[in-house]
Structures are given as C-alpha cells and as structure tokens.
N, C-alpha and C positions, 0 to 999 in steps of 0.2 A: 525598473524604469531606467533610462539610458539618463545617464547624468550631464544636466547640460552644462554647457561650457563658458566662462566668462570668455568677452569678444577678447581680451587682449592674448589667450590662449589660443582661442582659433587661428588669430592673427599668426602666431610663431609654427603651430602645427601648421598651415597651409603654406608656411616658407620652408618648413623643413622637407614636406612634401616636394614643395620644387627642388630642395637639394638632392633628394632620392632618384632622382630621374636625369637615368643613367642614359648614353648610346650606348644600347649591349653589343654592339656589330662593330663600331667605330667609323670611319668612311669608308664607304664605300667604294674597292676600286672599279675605275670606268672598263668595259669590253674591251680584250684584249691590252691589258694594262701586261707591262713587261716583270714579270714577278719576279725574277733574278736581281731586277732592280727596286727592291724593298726592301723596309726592313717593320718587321710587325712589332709591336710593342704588346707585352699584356701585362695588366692590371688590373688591380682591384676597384670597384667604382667610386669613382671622382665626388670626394662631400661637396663639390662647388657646383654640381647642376649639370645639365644636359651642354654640352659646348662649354666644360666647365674649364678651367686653367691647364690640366694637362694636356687636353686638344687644341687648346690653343696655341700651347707651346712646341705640339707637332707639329700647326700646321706653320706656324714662324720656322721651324726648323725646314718645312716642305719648300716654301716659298723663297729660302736663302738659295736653295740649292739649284731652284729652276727647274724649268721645264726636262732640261734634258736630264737633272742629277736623280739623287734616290727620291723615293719616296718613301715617308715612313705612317706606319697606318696603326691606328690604337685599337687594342682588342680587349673593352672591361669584362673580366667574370664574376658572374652571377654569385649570389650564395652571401654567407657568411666567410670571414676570415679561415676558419678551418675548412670551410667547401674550397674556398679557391686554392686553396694552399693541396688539398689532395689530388684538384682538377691539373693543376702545373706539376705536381710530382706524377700524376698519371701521364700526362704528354709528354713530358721532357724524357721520359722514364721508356714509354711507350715509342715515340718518334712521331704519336699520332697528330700531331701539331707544331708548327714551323715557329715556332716563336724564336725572335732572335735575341732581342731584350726582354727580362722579366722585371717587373717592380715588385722586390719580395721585401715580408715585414721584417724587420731587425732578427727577430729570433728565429728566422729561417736560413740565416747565412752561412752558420756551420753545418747542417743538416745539408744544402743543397753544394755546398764545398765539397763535402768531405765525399758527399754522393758522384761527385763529377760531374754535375748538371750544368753548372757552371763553370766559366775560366777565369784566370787568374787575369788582372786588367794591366795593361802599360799606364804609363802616366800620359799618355795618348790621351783618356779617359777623364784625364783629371785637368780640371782648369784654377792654378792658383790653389794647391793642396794647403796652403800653410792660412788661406782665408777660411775654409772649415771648423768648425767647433770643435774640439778634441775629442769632446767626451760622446759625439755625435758619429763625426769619424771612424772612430775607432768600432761601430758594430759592423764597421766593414769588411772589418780582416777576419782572418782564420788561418791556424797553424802559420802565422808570419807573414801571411800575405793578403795583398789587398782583392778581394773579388770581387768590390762592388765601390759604389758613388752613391753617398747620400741622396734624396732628390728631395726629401721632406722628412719633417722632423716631428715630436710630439711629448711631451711632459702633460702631467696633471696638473689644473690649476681649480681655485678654490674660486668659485664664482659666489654671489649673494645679494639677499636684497636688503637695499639702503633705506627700504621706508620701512621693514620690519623691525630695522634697528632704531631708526628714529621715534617711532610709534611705541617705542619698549624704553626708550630714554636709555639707553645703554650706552656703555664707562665709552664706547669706539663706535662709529659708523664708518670709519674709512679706516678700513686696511689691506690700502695698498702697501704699506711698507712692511709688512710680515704680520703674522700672529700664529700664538704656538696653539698646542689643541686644551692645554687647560684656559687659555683665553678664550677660547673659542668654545667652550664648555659654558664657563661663564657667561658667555652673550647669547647661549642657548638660554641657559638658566633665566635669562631678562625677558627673553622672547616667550619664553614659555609663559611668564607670569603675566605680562600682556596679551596673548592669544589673540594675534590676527585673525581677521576675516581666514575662515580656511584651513588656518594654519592647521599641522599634526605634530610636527616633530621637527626638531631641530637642524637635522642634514638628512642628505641622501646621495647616493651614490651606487654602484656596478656591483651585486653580491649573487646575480644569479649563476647557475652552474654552466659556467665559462669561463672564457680568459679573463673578463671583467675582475671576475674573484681570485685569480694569479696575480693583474697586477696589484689592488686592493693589499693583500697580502705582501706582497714584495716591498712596497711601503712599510707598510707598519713594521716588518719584520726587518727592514734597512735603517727606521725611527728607531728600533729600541738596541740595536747591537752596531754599535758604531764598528764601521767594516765590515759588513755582512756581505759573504759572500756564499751562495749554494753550491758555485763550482768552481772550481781553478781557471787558470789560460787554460789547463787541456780537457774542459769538460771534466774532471774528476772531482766526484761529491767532496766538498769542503766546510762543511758545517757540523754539529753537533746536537743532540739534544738539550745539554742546556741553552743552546740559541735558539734552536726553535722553539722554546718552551716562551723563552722570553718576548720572541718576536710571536706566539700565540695569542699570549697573555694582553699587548701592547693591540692586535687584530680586534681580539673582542672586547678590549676597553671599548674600540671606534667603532664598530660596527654591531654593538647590540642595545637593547632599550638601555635608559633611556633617551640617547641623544637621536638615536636615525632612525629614520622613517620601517617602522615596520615592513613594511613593500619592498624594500629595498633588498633585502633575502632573495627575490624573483624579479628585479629588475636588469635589465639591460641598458644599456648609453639614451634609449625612445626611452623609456618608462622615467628613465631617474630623470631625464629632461622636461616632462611633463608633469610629475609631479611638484617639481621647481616653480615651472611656467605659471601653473596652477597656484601657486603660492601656498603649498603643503609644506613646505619646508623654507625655512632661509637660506640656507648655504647648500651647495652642488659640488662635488667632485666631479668633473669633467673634464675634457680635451679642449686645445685651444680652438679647434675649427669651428665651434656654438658660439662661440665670441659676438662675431658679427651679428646673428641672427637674432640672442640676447640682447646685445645691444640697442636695435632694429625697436624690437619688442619693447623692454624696459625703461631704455635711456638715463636717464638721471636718478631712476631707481635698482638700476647695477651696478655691484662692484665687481672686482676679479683684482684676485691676489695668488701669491704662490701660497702651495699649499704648507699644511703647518709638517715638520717632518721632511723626509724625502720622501721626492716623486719620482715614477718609473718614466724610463728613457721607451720614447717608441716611435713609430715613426717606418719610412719605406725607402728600400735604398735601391738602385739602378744595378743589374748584371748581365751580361752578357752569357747566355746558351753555350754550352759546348757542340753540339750537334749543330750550330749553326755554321756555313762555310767559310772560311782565313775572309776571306774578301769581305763579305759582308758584315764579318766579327770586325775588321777593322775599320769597317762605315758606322757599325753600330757601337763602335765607341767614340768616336766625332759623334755623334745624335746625342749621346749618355752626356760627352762633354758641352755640347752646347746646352742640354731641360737641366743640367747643373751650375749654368755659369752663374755670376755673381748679377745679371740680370733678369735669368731666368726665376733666380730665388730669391728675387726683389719680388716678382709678379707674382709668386706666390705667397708671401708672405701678404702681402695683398689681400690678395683671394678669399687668406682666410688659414692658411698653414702654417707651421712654424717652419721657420726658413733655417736653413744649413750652413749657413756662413755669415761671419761677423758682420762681416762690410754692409749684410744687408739691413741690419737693425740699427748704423747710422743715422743720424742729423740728415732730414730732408733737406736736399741740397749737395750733401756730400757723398749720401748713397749710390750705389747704380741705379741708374732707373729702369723703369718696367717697358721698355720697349719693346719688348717679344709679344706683350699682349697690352694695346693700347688699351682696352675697355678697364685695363688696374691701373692706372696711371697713378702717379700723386695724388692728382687730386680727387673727395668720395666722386665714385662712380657708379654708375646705374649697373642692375647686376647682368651679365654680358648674354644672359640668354634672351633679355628682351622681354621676361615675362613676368617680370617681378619690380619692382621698388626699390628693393634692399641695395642700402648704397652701405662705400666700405665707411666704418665709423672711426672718429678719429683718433688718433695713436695718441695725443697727451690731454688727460687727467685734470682739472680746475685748477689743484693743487699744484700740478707742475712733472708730474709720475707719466711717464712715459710707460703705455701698453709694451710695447716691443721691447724696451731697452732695459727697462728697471723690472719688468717682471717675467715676461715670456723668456730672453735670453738668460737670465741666472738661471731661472729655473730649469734649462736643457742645459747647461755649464756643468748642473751639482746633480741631475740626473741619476739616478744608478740605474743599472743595467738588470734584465732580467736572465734567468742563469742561460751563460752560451754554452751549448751542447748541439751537437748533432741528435741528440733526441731528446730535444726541449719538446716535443707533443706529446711525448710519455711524461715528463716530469709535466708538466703544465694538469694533465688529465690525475696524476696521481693528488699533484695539490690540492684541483678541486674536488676532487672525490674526501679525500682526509679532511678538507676543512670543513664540510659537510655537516660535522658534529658538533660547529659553536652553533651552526640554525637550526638542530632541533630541540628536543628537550632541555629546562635550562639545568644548571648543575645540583640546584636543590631539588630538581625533579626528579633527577637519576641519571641526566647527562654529563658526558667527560669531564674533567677536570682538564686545564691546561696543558699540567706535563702528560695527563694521559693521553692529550692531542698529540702532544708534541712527538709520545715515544712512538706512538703509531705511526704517524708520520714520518718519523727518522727511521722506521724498520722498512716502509715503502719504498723513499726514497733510496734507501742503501739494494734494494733490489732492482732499481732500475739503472742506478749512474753507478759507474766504475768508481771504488774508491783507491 
C-alpha cells in the first residue's frame, strides 16, 4: 500500500520539486548570434529552481555589458556530482566542448590543476581577496597558486524539530548556541521516551554509498583527532592507523542504532530530508540550502544550529578552461569577478547558499545589497520563478541569534576540508567502499571490529595516495 503523506510533507516535497527543475540548455542563443563573443559557463544544477540565482546573476552580468559586449550563456549538467564531474573531465579532456568557465566542487580543484584543465587566475578575477573567508578561499589553490574564485560555499548544519523537544519536556529546545553530541544523545534519549506521532529514531543523515558517507566520515574522524588531516599541502597520505581507528570508532558511535534512523545506511540528501519532513526523526544533518524550504514548511517548529563536532567544508568555486582562447580567458575572468563580487554573494546568500565573503553576512544595512538579482532583495521575497510562495525566511532568531552570522558563518570559518588530492575520486571511492563494514553485520555478529576497520582502510588508502 503506498503510504500516505501528511499535507505538511507534501507541502515541502512539492517545493523541493520546484527546486529540482533545472534549465538543462541554459539561454538560448538567438540565429546567428556571434559566438567568438561568448563565454559559456558550466555547472552543476542550481538548488534555487528553474531561472534560479545563478542565471540571474548571468543575465545581470549580460545586461551590464550591452548589447554590443560578451554574452555569457549557463550550460547546467545533468547527473549526480560524480556524472558531471566525468562529463567536464570528458570535454575539457576531449575538446568535445567549449566551455570557458567551469563551476567545479572543492575537491576537484587539484585533480583538474594538476591536469591542466584549468589556468592559473590574475587577480583580474578576484574582487577584494582579503573580504573571502579564509578557510573557504583557500580550496582555491594548488601547488601555491590560485586557479579558481569561490562562488558558493557549504558546511553541515544540524537542523531539528522544536515541538519534538517541547512535547518530550527536554533539559534544551533551542540550540542555537551549540550542542555537543552527548547532549544531543541526551535529548534523543527524552524524545525517544515521548515518542512522537511518527517518530523512529533520533537523527538522520547521508550513509548511503556515496560522497554523503565521505563527508559523514570526515567529520566524525576530524571530531575525534584534533588536526586530522588524510593528506598533506601535497596530497601525500598523512594519517595513521591509530587515527583512523579512532576516527572509526567516534563514525559508528553517530551513525549506528541506537540514535539514527535505520534508513539512513541508504539514504541520500532526498531521503534523509523526507524522512525529517515526515517527522521520523528530530534532528537532520544537512546543507544549508534546505533552510528556506524547512523554514517554509515548519516555521516556529524549526530549529538550525551548527553541528555538534566538525563540519565538512564544500561548496563550488569558479575556473577558467585552459583550452579556452587569451581573449576570452580574460573576459571570462571579469564574468568570474563580477557572479563573485561582494554583491553577487549578497544575492546568493539570499537565495538560499552560503555566501563567500564576510561583508555578506553583515548588519542589514551595512551589507552589500543584492542588486544583480532584485527578486533577493532585503526584503522576504516571492521565489523568482513565479511559481511558488516560498519567500526568503528571516535571518534573526526570537532570541536574538542571527541565521547568517552566529551560525552559517562560524560554521564555514572552523570548516575542515576534505583530503586535497588530485585523486580525491580514488580516495572518496576507497572510503566508501572500506566503511561499508560498520553497515553490515554488527560486531557481536561476526562484523569488524573498529581497528579491523581501521587497518583495512589504512592498507587501501596507502595504496592509492603517495605516501
């Protein structure tokens, strides 16, 4: 029997659906459109909807330029994260495709450096380097040099619901000012003895066999060895078995019964979202761009805090092609510099992304404003496709806890980073393949033991990274 859905669920599934709905072509250019005077953009598809904020911010860049200047035209690919990422190392690789700018994810920047795919950028590119987050920044470089421009950013944040805690009488309902994971253990433990309408299990979160479960893992294994790091500056294996034993150990405290949702082994970013929505769970590991839509949905019964621990740094940074021609490489970093300026990452913090520069998580009022794309303006706004409700929700708190300032920006400040390697797809795949054995059988059954995770794991990874 198909399980029906309470309406406040369908409500958020049919907003998420609007955000799915991508332009896979981008604009269309007109007959005989002068193609020496372009510059293509590709990327990944936009979570703000069909005419989402990144097309908007081309077509503000189209429109500064006029009639007679460049045009520059967005081209989203299809797929998962790892599809688009083969699809651009196939064309960039191939020449089968002119792309001039790419919006590649953090952990593609060495991989596509070290390749030549990419060039190294002037500060042509960069507007006001020293308003950048540092810790954001910096997945810019490779080998000492800058090949790329943040455009958006992303940390984990700990979202939950505020009537599960009220209904459970537990010691905290709001924490927005931190909470570690044995508090958070504890207000399972309350929630569990109440048992909401619905409820399963305490949290939920990304365990299925993907990057989900890399970065999952980089957490806990960054929470329990203070300085953890898997690679060097030069991509050389820098860890050990007893850290990864430890940061094992610290994974399946968080990710196995009884605090998270059993599902959660097989979910992806859609499932652990719906099962929240659903109110299967209290608490969500999630990205910050579900904010608004939670928001939307829930209202006065969402909270969102940083998460307890460190959270992984992610997010997509702006590069210019090598295969592209001098002339156009140096149009196509004026374009890079303006979908990066200090107003462009107003509008999208907006939107619904976590922005790349300080200045934009200032005091309304003192921020830049969102002038490239009026439909983000200050003040909430209707969502810019026209075909939705979802207005943006507002940035401060009852209490006084500013969205942006007190929670989204620390938490991309203390960030850590997932390992930089030119071949983070091998180590990413080896991860998830190794971690494979906290989800099946459990250890009184005849499944691994921690450090037997661990040594396995240290003998993979020492066969794919240089040590």
């Amino acid at each position: 029997m198909t399980r029906r859905l309470p309406t406040v669920v369908l409500a958020l599934l049919s907003l998420l659906a609007l955000a799915a709905c991508t332009g896979d072509e981008g604009r269309e250019q007109p007959p005989g459109a002068d193609t020496s005077r372009r510059i293509v953009v590709a990327s990944g598809q936009d979570v703000t909807g069909k005419n989402g904020i990144r097309q908007q911010l081309i077509d503000a860049w189209n429109a500064k330029e006029g009639e007679d200047g460049y045009r520059a035209r967005l081209v989203e690919l299809p797929g998962s994260a790892d599809q688009q990422r083969s699809q651009l190392l196939g064309a960039l690789q191939s020449g089968s495709a002119e792309y001039d700018v790419v919006n590649l994810d953090v952990t593609w920047i060495p991989e596509f450096a070290d390749a030549g795919l990419i060039r190294p950028l002037t500060d042509a590119a960069v507007t006001s380097p020293e308003d950048l987050i540092p810790s954001v920044d910096s997945t810019s470089y490779w080998d000492g040099e800058r090949y790329a421009v943040p455009f958006n950013s992303d940390a984990g944040l700990l979202y939950y619901r505020k009537d599960h805690l009220r209904q459970a009488s537990a010691s905290r309902t709001d924490l927005s000012d931190g909470v570690t994971w044995d508090e958070l253990r504890q207000l399972v433990e309350a929630v569990d003895r109440a048992d909401p309408d619905g409820y399963e299990a305490g949290w939920t979160t990304q365990l299925a066999a993907y990057e989900g479960r890399t970065v999952n893992a980089m957490e806990a294994f960054a929470s329990a060895v203070p300085e953890f790091r898997l690679t060097d500056d030069d991509g050389e294996y820098a860890t050990n078995e007893e850290q990864l034993t430890a940061g094992v150990t610290e994974l399946r405290e968080r990710t196995t019964s009884p605090y998270v949702l059993k599902a959660a082994t097989e979910s992806r970013e859609a499932e652990s979202l719906s099962a929240f929505a659903e109110g299967r769970t209290t608490f969500l590991r999630h990205w910050p761009y579900v904010y608004p839509t939670l928001y939307e949905t829930f209202k006065g019964k969402l909270g969102v805090a940083r998460l307890p621990g460190k959270a992984v740094l992610g997010g997509q940074n702006l590069a210019v092609t090598a295969s592209t021609s001098e002339q156009r490489a140096a149009k196509a970093a004026e374009l890079i510099a303006f979908l990066t300026d200090p107003d462009s990452e107003r509008c999208l913090l907006r939107a619904g992304f976590a922005a790349t520069r300080t200045s934009a998580y200032q005091e309304s009022g003192t921020a830049p404003a969102c002038r490239h794309a009026p439909a983000y303006a200050e003040a909430p706004a209707a969502s810019p496709t026209g075909e939705s409700t979802v207005r943006t929700p507002p940035d401060r708190f009852a209490d006084g806890t500013s969205y942006s300032r007190d929670i989204l920006l620390p938490a991309l400040r203390e960030a850590v980073h997932r390992p930089r390697t030119p071949l983070y797809g091998a180590v990413t795949r080896t991860l998830i393949a190794e971690l494979d054995a906290l989800y099946g059988p459990p250890r009184d059954a005849g499944g691994p033991g921690d450090a037997e995770v661990a040594r396995s794991l240290d003998e993979a990874l020492g066969k794919v990274l240089p040590r």
